[in-house]
VEXTORZA-382777 format. One record per residue (C-alpha): x, y, z. Coordinates in steps of 0.25 Angstrom, whole numbers, plus 5000, padded with zeros to 4 digits. Example, Ala and Ser with C-alpha at 12.3 -4.5 7.8 and 13.67 -1.06 7.14 Angstrom:
<r><east>5049</east><north>4982</north><up>5031</up></r>
<r><east>5055</east><north>4996</north><up>5029</up></r>
// end
This chain:
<r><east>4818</east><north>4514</north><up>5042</up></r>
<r><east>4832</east><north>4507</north><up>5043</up></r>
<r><east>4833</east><north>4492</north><up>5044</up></r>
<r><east>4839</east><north>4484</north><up>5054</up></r>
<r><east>4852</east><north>4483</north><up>5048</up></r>
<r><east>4853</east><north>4496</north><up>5046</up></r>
<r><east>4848</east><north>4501</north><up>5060</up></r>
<r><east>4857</east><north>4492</north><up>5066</up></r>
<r><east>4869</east><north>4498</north><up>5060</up></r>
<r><east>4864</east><north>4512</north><up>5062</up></r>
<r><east>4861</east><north>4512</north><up>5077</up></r>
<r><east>4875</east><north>4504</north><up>5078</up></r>
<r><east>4881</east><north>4517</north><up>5072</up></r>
<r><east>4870</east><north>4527</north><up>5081</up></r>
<r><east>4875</east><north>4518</north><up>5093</up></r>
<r><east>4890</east><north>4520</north><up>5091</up></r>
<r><east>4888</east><north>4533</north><up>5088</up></r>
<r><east>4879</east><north>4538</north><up>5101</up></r>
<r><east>4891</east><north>4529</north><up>5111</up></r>
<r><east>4901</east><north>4538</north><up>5105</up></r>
<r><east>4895</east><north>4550</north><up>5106</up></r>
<r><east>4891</east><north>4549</north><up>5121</up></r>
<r><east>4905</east><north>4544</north><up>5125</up></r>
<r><east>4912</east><north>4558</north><up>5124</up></r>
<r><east>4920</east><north>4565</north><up>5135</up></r>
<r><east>4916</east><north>4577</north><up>5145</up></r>
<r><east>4917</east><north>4591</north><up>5141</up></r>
<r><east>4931</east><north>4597</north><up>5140</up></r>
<r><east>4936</east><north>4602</north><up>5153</up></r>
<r><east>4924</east><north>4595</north><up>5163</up></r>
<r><east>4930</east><north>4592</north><up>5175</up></r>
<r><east>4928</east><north>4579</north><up>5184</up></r>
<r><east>4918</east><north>4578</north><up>5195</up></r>
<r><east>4926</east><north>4570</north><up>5205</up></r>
<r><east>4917</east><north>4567</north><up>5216</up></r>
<r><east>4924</east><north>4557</north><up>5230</up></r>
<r><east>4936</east><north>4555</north><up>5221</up></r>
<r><east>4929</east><north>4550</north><up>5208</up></r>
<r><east>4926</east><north>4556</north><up>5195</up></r>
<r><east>4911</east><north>4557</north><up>5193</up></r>
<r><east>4909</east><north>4567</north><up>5182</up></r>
<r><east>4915</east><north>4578</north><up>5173</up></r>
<r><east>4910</east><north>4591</north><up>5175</up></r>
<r><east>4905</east><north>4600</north><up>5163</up></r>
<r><east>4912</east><north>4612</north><up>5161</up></r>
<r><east>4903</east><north>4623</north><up>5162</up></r>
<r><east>4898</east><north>4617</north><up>5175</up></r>
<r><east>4912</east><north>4614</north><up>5180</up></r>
<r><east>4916</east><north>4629</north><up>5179</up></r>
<r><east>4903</east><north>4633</north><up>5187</up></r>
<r><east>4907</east><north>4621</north><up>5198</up></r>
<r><east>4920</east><north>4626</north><up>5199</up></r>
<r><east>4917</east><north>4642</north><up>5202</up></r>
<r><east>4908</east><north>4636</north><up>5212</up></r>
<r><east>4916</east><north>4625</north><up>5219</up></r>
<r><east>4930</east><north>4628</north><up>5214</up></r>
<r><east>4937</east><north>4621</north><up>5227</up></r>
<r><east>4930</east><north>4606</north><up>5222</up></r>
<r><east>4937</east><north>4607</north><up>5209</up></r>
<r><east>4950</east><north>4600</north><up>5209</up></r>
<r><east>4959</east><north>4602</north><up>5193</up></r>
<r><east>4950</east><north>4597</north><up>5184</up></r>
<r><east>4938</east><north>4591</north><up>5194</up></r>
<r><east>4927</east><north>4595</north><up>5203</up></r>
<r><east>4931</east><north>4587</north><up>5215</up></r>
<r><east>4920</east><north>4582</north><up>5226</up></r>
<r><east>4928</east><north>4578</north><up>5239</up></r>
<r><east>4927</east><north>4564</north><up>5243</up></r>
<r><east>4926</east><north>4568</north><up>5256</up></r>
<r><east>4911</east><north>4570</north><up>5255</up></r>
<r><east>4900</east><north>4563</north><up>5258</up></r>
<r><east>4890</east><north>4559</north><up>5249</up></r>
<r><east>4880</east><north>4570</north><up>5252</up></r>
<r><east>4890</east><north>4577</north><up>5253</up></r>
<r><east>4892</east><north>4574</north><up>5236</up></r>
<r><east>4878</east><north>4575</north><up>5235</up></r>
<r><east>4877</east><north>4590</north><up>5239</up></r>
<r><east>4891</east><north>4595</north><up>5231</up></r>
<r><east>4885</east><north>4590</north><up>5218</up></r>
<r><east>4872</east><north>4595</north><up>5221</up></r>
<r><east>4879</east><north>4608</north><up>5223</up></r>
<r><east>4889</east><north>4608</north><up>5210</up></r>
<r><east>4873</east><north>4604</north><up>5204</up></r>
<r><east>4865</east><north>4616</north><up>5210</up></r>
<r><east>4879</east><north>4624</north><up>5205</up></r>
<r><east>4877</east><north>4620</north><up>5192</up></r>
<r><east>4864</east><north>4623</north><up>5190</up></r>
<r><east>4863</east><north>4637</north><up>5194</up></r>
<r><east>4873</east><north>4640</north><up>5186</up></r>
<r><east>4864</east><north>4636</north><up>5174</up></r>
<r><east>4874</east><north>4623</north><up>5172</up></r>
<r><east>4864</east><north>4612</north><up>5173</up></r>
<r><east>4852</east><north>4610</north><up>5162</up></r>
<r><east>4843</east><north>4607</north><up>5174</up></r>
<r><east>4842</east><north>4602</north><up>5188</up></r>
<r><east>4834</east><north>4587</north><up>5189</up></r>
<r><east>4832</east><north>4586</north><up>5201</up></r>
<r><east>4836</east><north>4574</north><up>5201</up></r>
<r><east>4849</east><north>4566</north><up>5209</up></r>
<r><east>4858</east><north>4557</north><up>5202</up></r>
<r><east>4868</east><north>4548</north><up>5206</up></r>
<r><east>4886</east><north>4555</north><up>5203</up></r>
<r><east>4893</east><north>4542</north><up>5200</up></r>
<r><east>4907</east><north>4538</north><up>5200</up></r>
<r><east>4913</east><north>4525</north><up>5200</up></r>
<r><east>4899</east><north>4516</north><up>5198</up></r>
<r><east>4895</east><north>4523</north><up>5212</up></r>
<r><east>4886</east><north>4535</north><up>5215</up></r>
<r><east>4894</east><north>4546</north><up>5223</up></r>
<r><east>4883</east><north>4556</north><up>5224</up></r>
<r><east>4870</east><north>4563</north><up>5220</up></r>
<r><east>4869</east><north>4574</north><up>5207</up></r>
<r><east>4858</east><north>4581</north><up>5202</up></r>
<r><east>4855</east><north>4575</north><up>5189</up></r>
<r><east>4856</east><north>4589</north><up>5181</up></r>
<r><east>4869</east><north>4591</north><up>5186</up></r>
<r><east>4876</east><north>4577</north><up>5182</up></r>
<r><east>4880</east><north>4582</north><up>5166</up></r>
<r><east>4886</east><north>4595</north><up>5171</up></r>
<r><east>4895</east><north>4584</north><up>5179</up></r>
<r><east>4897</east><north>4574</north><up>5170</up></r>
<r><east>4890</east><north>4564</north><up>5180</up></r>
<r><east>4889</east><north>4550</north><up>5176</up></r>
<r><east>4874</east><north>4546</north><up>5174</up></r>
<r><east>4864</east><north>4535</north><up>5172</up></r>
<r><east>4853</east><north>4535</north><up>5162</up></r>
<r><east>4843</east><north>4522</north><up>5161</up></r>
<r><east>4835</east><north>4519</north><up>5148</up></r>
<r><east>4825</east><north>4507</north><up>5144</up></r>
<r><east>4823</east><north>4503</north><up>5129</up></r>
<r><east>4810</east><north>4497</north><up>5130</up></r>
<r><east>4804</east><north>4490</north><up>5118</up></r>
<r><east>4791</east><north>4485</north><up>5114</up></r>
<r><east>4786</east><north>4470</north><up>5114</up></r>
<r><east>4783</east><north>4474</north><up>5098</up></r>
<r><east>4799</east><north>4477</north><up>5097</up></r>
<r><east>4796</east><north>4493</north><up>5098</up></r>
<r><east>4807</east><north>4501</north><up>5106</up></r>
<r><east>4800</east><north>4513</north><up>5115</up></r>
<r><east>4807</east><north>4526</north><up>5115</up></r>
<r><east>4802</east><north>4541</north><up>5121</up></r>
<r><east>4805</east><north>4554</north><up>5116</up></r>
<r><east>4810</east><north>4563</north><up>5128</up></r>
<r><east>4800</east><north>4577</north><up>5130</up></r>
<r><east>4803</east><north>4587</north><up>5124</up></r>
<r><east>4806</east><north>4596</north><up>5140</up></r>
<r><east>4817</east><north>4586</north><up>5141</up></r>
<r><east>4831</east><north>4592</north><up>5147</up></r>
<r><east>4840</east><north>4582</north><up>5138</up></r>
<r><east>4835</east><north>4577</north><up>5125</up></r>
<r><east>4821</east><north>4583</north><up>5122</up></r>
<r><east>4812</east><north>4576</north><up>5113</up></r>
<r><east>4823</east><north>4564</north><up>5110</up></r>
<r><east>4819</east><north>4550</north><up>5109</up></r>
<r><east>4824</east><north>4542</north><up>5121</up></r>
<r><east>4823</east><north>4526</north><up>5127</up></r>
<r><east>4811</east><north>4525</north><up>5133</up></r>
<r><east>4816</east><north>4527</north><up>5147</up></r>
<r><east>4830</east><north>4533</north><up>5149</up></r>
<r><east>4832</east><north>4542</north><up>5163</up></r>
<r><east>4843</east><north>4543</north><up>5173</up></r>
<r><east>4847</east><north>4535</north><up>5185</up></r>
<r><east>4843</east><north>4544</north><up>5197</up></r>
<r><east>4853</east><north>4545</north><up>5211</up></r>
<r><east>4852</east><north>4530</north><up>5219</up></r>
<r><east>4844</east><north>4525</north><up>5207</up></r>
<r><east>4847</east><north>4512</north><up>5200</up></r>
<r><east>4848</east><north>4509</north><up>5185</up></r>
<r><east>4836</east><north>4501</north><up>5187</up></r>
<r><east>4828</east><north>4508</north><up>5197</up></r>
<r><east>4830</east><north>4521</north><up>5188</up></r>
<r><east>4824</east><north>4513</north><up>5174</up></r>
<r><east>4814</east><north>4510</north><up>5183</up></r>
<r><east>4812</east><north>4523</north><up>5185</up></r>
<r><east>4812</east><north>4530</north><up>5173</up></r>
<r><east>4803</east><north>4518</north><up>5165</up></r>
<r><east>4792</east><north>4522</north><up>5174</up></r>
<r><east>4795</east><north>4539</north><up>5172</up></r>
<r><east>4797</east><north>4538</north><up>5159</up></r>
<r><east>4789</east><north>4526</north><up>5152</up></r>
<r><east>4779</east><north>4524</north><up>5162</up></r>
<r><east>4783</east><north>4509</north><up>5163</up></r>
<r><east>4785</east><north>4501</north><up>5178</up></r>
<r><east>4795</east><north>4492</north><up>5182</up></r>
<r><east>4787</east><north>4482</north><up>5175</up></r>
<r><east>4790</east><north>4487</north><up>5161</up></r>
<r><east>4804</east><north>4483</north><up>5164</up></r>
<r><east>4805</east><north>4468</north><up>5169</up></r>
<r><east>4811</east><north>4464</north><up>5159</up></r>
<r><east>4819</east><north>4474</north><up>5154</up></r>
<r><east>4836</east><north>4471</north><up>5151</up></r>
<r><east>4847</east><north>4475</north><up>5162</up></r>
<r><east>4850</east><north>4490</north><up>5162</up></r>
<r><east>4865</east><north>4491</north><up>5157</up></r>
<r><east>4873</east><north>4503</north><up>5153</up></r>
<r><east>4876</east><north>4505</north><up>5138</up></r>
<r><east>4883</east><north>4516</north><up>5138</up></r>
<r><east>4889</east><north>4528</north><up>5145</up></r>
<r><east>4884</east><north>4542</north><up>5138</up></r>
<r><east>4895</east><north>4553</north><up>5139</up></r>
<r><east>4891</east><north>4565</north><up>5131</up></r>
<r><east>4896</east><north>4580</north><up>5133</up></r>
<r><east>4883</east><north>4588</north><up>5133</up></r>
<r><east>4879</east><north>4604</north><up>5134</up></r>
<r><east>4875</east><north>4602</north><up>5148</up></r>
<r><east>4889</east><north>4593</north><up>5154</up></r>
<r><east>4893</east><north>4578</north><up>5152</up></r>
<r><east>4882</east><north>4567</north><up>5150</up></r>
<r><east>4889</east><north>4553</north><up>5158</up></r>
<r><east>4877</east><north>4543</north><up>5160</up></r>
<r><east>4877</east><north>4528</north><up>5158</up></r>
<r><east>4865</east><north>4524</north><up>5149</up></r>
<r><east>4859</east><north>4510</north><up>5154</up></r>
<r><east>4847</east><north>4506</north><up>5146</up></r>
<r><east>4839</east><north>4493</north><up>5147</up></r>
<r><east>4827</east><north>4486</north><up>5138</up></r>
<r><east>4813</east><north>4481</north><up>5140</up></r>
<r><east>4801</east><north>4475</north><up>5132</up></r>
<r><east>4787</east><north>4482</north><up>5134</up></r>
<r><east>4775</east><north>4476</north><up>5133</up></r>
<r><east>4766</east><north>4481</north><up>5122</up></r>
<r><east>4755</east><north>4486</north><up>5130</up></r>
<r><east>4766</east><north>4496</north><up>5140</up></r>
<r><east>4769</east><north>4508</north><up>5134</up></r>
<r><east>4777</east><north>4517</north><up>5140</up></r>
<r><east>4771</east><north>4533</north><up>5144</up></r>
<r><east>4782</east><north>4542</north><up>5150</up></r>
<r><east>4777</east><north>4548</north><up>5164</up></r>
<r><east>4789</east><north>4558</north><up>5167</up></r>
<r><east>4787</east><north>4567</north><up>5153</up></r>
<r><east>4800</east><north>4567</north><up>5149</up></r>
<r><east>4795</east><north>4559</north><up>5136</up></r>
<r><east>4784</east><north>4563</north><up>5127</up></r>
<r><east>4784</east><north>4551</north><up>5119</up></r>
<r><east>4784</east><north>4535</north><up>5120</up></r>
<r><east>4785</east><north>4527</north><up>5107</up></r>
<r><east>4788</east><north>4512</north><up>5103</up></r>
<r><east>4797</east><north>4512</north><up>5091</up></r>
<r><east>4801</east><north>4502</north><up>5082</up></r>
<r><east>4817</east><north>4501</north><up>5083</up></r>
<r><east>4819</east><north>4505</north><up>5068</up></r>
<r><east>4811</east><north>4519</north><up>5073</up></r>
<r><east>4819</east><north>4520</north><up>5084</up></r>
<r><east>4833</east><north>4516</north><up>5077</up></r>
<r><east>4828</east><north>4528</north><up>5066</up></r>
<r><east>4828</east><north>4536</north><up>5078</up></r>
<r><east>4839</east><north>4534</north><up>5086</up></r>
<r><east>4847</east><north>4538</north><up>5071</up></r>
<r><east>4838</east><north>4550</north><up>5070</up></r>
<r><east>4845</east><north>4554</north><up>5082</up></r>
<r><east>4832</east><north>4556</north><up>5091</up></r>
<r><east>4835</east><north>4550</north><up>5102</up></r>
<r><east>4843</east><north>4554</north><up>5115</up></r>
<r><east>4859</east><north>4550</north><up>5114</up></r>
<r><east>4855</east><north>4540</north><up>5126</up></r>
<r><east>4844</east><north>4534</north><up>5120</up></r>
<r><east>4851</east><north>4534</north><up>5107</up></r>
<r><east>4861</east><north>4524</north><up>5114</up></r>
<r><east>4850</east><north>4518</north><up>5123</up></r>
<r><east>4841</east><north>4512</north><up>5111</up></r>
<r><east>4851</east><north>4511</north><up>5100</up></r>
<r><east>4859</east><north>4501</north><up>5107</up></r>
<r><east>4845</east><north>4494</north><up>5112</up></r>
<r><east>4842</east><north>4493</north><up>5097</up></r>
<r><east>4854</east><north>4486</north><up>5091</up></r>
<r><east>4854</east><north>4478</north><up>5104</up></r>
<r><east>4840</east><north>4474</north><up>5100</up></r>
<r><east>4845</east><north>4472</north><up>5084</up></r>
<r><east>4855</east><north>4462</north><up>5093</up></r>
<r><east>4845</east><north>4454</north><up>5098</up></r>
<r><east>4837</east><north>4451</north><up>5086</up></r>
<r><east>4849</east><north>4447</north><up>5078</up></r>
<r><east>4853</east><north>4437</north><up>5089</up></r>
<r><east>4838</east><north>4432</north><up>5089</up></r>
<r><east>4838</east><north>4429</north><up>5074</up></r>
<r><east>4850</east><north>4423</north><up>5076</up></r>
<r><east>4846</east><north>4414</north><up>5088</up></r>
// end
């Protein structure tokens, strides 16, 4: 097991190394999604060329352009027909079912099914709780193995995506109780949500955009958590040094990899500046 010296300067360097891989560009040749005069996404490729043999008047140069003449609704139902597009031509890895909010600006412009936001490069947000045991344990689940994304990785203990209207807070809400079991209760006293990074990664199905906002809380001894949703198969409390080992072995999503690496030299952080205190 590596000492505290050591782990320090090897999840700096795992850190360092994840930021700069999820800061790269979109595919070669995606055009812009320009939606009501704003830019909101870049277009992968492959699903570009099927959007433009089935829209070809939209796209404008070297972007798919939705007027600003339209109504919201009217946004809501273009998208939802670029989406349906898509996924009949075998150009999404599944449809969720599920609405999210198309940002541009810090403002949310319209309504996209939530399979179709990497084929257009849509900006998402993803919510995550490092939740630690009163005994200085971190708890960490191991996503199931019928998972879309990721299979069998480890991951934060919760970590899900903000849903269309929903805040950053309602949605960690949300997704404790789905995916730990835990009320509003278990976080009290958690920290702020804040936004640590912004992941961009090329990836075989279009371009990953999604701000990652994380929080921490203390649970009590007796509160363990049980996933209700089956998306995890397994809920353990690890010592940090375990989890660092982890996290080296590269057995961890990419998100969580940033989530709980930064969270473990922030922790390093604040037991220096007690012993010093």
């Amino acid at each position: 097991m590596i000492n505290q010296d050591l782990m320090r300067q090897s999840l700096s360097a795992f850190l360092a190394q994840a930021l700069q891989n999820t800061q790269q560009t979109p595919h070669a040749g995606s055009p812009s999604l320009v939606i009501a005069d704003q830019k909101c996404g870049s277009i992968f490729p492959p699903a570009a060329q099927i959007l433009r043999e089935h829209f070809p008047t939209l796209f404008s140069g070297s972007a798919l352009v939705i007027s600003s003449n339209l109504s919201r609704d009217q946004i809501d139902q273009q998208l939802n027909a670029f989406s349906q597009c898509l996924l009949n031509a075998g150009c999404l890895p599944k449809w969720r079912d599920e609405l999210l909010d198309v940002w541009a600006g810090g403002q949310s412009i319209a309504a996209i099914e939530r399979g179709a936001v990497r084929a257009l490069g849509l900006v998402t947000r993803a919510v995550h709780l490092n939740a630690w045991s009163e005994s200085g344990d971190l708890w960490v689940a191991r996503r199931a193995l019928d998972k879309a994304t990721d299979p069998g990785l480890w991951d934060t203990l919760v970590g899900g995506l903000v849903g269309l209207g929903e805040g950053d807070d309602l949605a960690l809400v949300r997704e404790t109780a789905e995916e730990a079991g835990l009320d509003e209760r278990a976080l009290a006293h958690r920290t702020p949500l804040r936004v640590i990074t912004r992941m961009q990664r090329r990836l075989p199905e279009g371009f990953q955009c999604e701000d990652v906002i994380t929080c921490e809380c203390v649970l009590p001894l007796d509160v363990v958590p049980e996933n209700q949703d089956g998306e995890v198969m397994t809920i353990v409390a690890l010592p940090p040094k375990e989890v660092a080992q982890m996290l080296l072995d590269n057995v961890f999503t990419v998100e969580a990899g940033i989530v709980i690496s930064q969270e473990l030299l922030d922790q390093m952080d604040r037991r220096d500046r007690l012993c010093q205190a």
